[in-house]
N, C-alpha and C positions, 0 to 999 in steps of 0.2 A: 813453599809447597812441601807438604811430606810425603814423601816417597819412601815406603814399607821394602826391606831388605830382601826383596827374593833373589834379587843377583847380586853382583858387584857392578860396582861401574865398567872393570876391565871386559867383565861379561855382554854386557849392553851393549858397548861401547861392538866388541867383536859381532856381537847377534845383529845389530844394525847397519853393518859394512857389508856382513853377508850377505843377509838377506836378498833375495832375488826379488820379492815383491814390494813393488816402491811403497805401496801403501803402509806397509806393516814395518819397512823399517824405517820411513817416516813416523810412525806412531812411537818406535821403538828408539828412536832419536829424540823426539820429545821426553822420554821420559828420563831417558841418559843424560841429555839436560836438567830436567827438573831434580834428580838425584846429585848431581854435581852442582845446584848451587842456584840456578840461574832464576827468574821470578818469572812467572808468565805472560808477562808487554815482552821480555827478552827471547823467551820461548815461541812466542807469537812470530816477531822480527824474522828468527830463522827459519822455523818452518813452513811458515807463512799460513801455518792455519787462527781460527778465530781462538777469541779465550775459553770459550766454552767446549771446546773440540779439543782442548789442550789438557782443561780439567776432568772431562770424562775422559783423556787418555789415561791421567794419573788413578782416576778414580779408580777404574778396569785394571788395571797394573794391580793396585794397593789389594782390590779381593782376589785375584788369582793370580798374580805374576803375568808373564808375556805371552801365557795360552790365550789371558783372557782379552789379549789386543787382536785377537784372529776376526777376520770379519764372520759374522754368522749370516747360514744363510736367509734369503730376504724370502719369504712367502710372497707371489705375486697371484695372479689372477691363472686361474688353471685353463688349459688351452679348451677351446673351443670342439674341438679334433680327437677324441681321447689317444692315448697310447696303444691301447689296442684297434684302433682305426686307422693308425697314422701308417702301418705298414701295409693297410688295403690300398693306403693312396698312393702312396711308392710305387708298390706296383702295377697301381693305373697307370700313373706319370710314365712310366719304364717303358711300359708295354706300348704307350702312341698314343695318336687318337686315331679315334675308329672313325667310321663314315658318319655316326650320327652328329660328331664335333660341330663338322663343316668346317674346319681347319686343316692344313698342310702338318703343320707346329704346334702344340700346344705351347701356347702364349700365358699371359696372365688370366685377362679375360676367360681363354679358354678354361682354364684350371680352377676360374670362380664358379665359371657356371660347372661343373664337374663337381667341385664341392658342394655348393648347393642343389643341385638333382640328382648326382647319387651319395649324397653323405648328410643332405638335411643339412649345414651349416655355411652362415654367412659370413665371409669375412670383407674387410677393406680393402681397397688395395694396396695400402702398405701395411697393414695389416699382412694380408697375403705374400705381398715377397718378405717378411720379415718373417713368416712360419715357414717359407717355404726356404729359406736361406738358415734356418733353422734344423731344417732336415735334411741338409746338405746343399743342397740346389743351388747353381750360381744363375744370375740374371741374364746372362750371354747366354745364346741359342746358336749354331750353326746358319749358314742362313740357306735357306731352302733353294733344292736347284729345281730348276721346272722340267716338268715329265717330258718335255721335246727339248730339251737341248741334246747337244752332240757333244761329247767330252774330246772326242776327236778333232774337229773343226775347231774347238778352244782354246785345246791344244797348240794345232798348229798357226792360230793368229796371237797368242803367244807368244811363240818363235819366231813370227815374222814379224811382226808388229817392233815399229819404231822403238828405241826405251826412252827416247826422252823427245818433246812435243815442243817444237818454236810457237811463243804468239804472233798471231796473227796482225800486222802494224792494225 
Protein backbone atom coordinates (compact mmCIF):
# COMPACT_ATOMS: atom_id res chain seq x y z
CA UNK A 1 0.00 0.00 0.00
CA UNK A 2 1.40 3.54 -0.63
CA UNK A 3 1.19 5.75 1.92
CA UNK A 4 1.99 9.77 0.73
CA UNK A 5 4.61 11.37 3.39
CA UNK A 6 2.56 13.97 5.36
CA UNK A 7 4.18 12.64 8.65
CA UNK A 8 6.81 10.42 9.76
CA UNK A 9 6.04 7.21 11.22
CA UNK A 10 7.63 8.73 14.62
CA UNK A 11 4.72 11.14 14.12
CA UNK A 12 1.82 8.65 13.58
CA UNK A 13 3.20 6.38 15.65
CA UNK A 14 2.93 9.61 18.70
CA UNK A 15 -0.60 11.04 17.16
CA UNK A 16 -2.16 7.39 17.66
CA UNK A 17 -1.11 6.76 21.39
CA UNK A 18 -2.48 10.09 22.06
CA UNK A 19 -5.23 10.28 20.72
CA UNK A 20 -8.16 10.26 23.04
CA UNK A 21 -10.72 9.15 20.47
CA UNK A 22 -10.49 5.43 19.93
CA UNK A 23 -11.95 5.73 16.58
CA UNK A 24 -9.42 8.21 15.09
CA UNK A 25 -6.45 6.65 16.60
CA UNK A 26 -7.64 3.43 15.46
CA UNK A 27 -7.76 4.96 11.77
CA UNK A 28 -4.44 6.55 12.66
CA UNK A 29 -2.89 3.20 13.51
CA UNK A 30 -3.78 1.71 10.50
CA UNK A 31 -2.06 3.97 8.65
CA UNK A 32 1.23 3.96 10.87
CA UNK A 33 1.02 0.36 9.79
CA UNK A 34 0.41 0.70 6.37
CA UNK A 35 3.52 3.31 6.21
CA UNK A 36 5.78 0.99 8.10
CA UNK A 37 5.42 -1.88 5.73
CA UNK A 38 2.71 -4.08 6.68
CA UNK A 39 -0.08 -5.38 3.69
CA UNK A 40 -3.75 -5.04 4.48
CA UNK A 41 -4.76 -9.06 5.50
CA UNK A 42 -1.95 -7.92 8.28
CA UNK A 43 -3.59 -4.41 8.82
CA UNK A 44 -6.93 -6.08 8.87
CA UNK A 45 -5.57 -8.83 11.80
CA UNK A 46 -4.66 -5.86 14.05
CA UNK A 47 -7.12 -3.54 13.82
CA UNK A 48 -9.66 -5.82 13.30
CA UNK A 49 -11.29 -3.70 10.66
CA UNK A 50 -12.48 -4.94 6.94
CA UNK A 51 -10.10 -4.30 3.82
CA UNK A 52 -12.04 -1.79 2.48
CA UNK A 53 -12.32 0.34 5.71
CA UNK A 54 -8.44 -0.08 5.90
CA UNK A 55 -8.16 1.35 2.13
CA UNK A 56 -10.26 4.21 2.39
CA UNK A 57 -8.15 4.82 5.63
CA UNK A 58 -5.11 5.09 3.51
CA UNK A 59 -7.05 6.58 0.69
CA UNK A 60 -8.24 9.69 3.26
CA UNK A 61 -4.53 9.91 4.70
CA UNK A 62 -2.81 9.98 0.96
CA UNK A 63 -5.45 13.42 0.00
CA UNK A 64 -5.16 15.28 3.13
CA UNK A 65 -2.97 13.79 5.93
CA UNK A 66 -4.67 12.93 9.44
CA UNK A 67 -7.28 15.91 9.17
CA UNK A 68 -8.78 14.03 6.51
CA UNK A 69 -9.24 10.72 8.99
CA UNK A 70 -11.65 13.10 11.27
CA UNK A 71 -15.12 11.64 11.12
CA UNK A 72 -17.44 14.27 9.23
CA UNK A 73 -20.47 15.21 10.39
CA UNK A 74 -23.48 12.68 9.46
CA UNK A 75 -26.71 14.76 8.16
CA UNK A 76 -29.65 12.87 9.63
CA UNK A 77 -33.18 13.41 9.55
CA UNK A 78 -34.12 16.89 11.14
CA UNK A 79 -36.18 16.71 14.30
CA UNK A 80 -39.75 16.70 14.13
CA UNK A 81 -39.88 19.64 16.95
CA UNK A 82 -38.00 22.74 15.51
CA UNK A 83 -35.38 24.44 17.57
CA UNK A 84 -37.22 27.29 17.99
CA UNK A 85 -40.11 25.17 19.47
CA UNK A 86 -38.01 22.97 21.56
CA UNK A 87 -37.57 25.69 24.25
CA UNK A 88 -41.57 26.28 24.36
CA UNK A 89 -41.59 22.56 25.29
CA UNK A 90 -38.96 22.91 28.14
CA UNK A 91 -40.91 25.13 29.48
CA UNK A 92 -44.00 23.20 29.42
CA UNK A 93 -42.32 20.12 30.90
CA UNK A 94 -40.70 22.59 33.74
CA UNK A 95 -43.78 24.33 34.55
CA UNK A 96 -46.04 20.64 35.38
CA UNK A 97 -49.04 19.66 34.16
CA UNK A 98 -52.07 21.74 34.56
CA UNK A 99 -55.52 20.28 35.47
CA UNK A 100 -56.34 19.63 31.67
CA UNK A 101 -53.35 16.71 31.84
CA UNK A 102 -55.29 14.51 34.07
CA UNK A 103 -51.99 13.51 35.41
CA UNK A 104 -50.24 13.98 38.95
CA UNK A 105 -46.54 13.52 36.59
CA UNK A 106 -46.06 14.18 33.45
CA UNK A 107 -45.25 10.79 32.10
CA UNK A 108 -44.39 9.72 28.59
CA UNK A 109 -47.89 9.32 27.49
CA UNK A 110 -48.53 12.60 29.00
CA UNK A 111 -45.91 14.47 27.13
CA UNK A 112 -47.14 12.81 23.65
CA UNK A 113 -50.29 13.92 23.98
CA UNK A 114 -48.91 17.64 24.95
CA UNK A 115 -46.73 17.35 21.82
CA UNK A 116 -49.34 16.45 19.71
CA UNK A 117 -52.27 19.05 20.91
CA UNK A 118 -50.14 21.84 21.57
CA UNK A 119 -47.20 21.44 19.23
CA UNK A 120 -49.04 19.58 16.13
CA UNK A 121 -46.32 16.82 16.18
CA UNK A 122 -46.28 13.14 16.56
CA UNK A 123 -43.71 11.12 17.75
CA UNK A 124 -43.13 7.30 19.07
CA UNK A 125 -42.56 6.25 21.97
CA UNK A 126 -39.09 5.84 21.72
CA UNK A 127 -39.00 8.12 19.46
CA UNK A 128 -40.05 10.43 22.43
CA UNK A 129 -37.79 9.41 25.16
CA UNK A 130 -34.89 9.48 22.72
CA UNK A 131 -35.88 13.49 21.89
CA UNK A 132 -36.62 13.81 25.15
CA UNK A 133 -33.34 12.43 26.63
CA UNK A 134 -32.04 14.60 23.87
CA UNK A 135 -32.98 17.71 25.62
CA UNK A 136 -31.70 16.62 28.82
CA UNK A 137 -34.40 14.82 30.43
CA UNK A 138 -33.76 11.55 32.27
CA UNK A 139 -36.58 8.67 32.33
CA UNK A 140 -36.70 8.54 36.35
CA UNK A 141 -39.58 10.68 37.65
CA UNK A 142 -39.75 11.11 41.63
CA UNK A 143 -42.67 9.23 42.52
CA UNK A 144 -45.64 11.11 43.45
CA UNK A 145 -46.82 11.31 47.16
CA UNK A 146 -50.56 11.41 47.48
CA UNK A 147 -52.28 14.78 48.64
CA UNK A 148 -53.54 12.80 52.18
CA UNK A 149 -50.59 11.41 53.24
CA UNK A 150 -49.04 12.56 56.59
CA UNK A 151 -45.17 13.03 56.38
CA UNK A 152 -45.41 13.00 60.17
CA UNK A 153 -47.00 9.66 60.78
CA UNK A 154 -44.18 8.16 58.03
CA UNK A 155 -42.06 9.67 59.78
CA UNK A 156 -42.58 8.13 62.87
CA UNK A 157 -43.22 4.33 61.50
CA UNK A 158 -39.99 4.71 60.22
CA UNK A 159 -38.51 5.07 63.41
CA UNK A 160 -40.48 2.58 64.87
CA UNK A 161 -40.71 0.09 62.41
CA UNK A 162 -38.81 -3.22 62.75
CA UNK A 163 -35.44 -2.98 60.08
CA UNK A 164 -35.37 -6.29 59.34
CA UNK A 165 -38.65 -8.83 58.87
CA UNK A 166 -38.33 -12.81 59.89
CA UNK A 167 -40.24 -15.27 57.39
CA UNK A 168 -42.94 -16.49 58.35
CA UNK A 169 -42.38 -20.73 58.73
Amino acid sequence: MTVKPHNTLDQLRTLYRTELNAKMARRIQGVYLAKKGMTCPEIMAVTGAKRRTVQQWIAKYNRGGVDELVDKPRPGQPPKLPKSRQTDLCRRIEAGPTDSDGVSVLNGPAIRRILEQEFGVIYSKPGLYNFLHRLGYECLCPRPRHEKADCQVQDAFKKTSRKSWTKSP
